[in-house]
C-alpha positions in Angstrom: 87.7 100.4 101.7 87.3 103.2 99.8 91.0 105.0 98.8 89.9 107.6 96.5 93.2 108.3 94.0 95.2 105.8 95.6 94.7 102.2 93.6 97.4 100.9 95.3 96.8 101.4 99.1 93.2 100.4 98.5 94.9 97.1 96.7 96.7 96.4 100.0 94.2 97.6 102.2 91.4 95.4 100.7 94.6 92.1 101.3 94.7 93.3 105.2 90.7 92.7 105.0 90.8 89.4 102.9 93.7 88.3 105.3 91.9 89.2 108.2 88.6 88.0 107.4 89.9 84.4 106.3 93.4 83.6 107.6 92.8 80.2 107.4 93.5 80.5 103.8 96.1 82.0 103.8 98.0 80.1 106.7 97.5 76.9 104.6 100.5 78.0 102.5 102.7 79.7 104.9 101.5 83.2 105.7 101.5 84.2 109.4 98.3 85.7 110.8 99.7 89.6 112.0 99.2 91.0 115.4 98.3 94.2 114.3 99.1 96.9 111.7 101.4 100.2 111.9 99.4 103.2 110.2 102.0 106.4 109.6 101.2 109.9 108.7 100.7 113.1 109.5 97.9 115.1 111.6 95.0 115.0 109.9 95.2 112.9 107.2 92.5 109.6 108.1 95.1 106.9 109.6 92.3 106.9 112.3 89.5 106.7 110.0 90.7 104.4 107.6 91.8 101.9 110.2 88.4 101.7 111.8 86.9 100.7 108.3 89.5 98.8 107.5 88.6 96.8 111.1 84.7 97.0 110.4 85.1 95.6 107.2 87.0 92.5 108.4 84.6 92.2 111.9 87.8 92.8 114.3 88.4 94.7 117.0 90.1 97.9 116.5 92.7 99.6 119.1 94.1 102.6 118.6 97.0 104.5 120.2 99.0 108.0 119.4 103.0 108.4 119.8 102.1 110.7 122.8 100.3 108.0 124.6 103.3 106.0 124.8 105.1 108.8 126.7 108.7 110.0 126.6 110.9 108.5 129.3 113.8 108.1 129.8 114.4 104.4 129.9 114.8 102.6 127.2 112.5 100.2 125.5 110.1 101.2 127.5 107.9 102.5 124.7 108.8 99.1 122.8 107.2 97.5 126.0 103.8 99.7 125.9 103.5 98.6 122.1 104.2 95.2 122.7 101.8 95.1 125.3 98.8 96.9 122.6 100.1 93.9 120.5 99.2 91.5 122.8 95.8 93.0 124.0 94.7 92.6 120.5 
C-alpha cells in the first residue's frame, strides 16, 4: 500500500498484507492468524479506501461496516454481538 507521509502505517500496513497473504509462516512460531482489523478515524479521511487495498493486495475478502450500522439500542452488548457476528462472517 501506498501511505504517502506516513512510513510507519505503510510499515504495518504492508505486515497485515505479508501476514495475511502467508500466515502459515507466521503461525509456525506462534503468531495467531486475526479475524479482522479495526480501522479508526474521522469522516473522510480513506479508512474505507485503504482497507480495500490493503484486502486486494493480500487476495481476501473485504467487509466493511460504519458505527451507525450497528445501531443504538438500548441493551447492552448488543453492538458487541453485531461485531462479533462481522467477525465471524469473515
Amino acid at each position: 500500500p501506498n501511505v504517502a507521509g506516513c512510513a510507519e502505517a505503510k510499515r504495518e500496513l504492508a505486515e497485515v498484507v505479508e501476514f495475511l497473504r502467508n500466515p502459515k509462516k507466521f503461525t509456525k512460531v506462534g503468531a495467531r492468524v486475526p479475524k479482522g482489523v479495526l480501522m479508526e478515524g474521522g469522516p473522510g479521511v480513506g479508512k474505507t479506501m485503504l482497507a480495500r487495498a490493503v484486502a486486494g493486495e493480500a487476495g481476501v475478502s473485504f467487509i466493511d461496516t460504519s458505527g451507525s450500522a450497528l445501531g443504538s439500542t438500548v441493551y447492552v452488548g448488543v453492538g458487541a454481538q453485531k461485531v462479533r457476528a462481522l467477525f465471524a462472517e469473515a
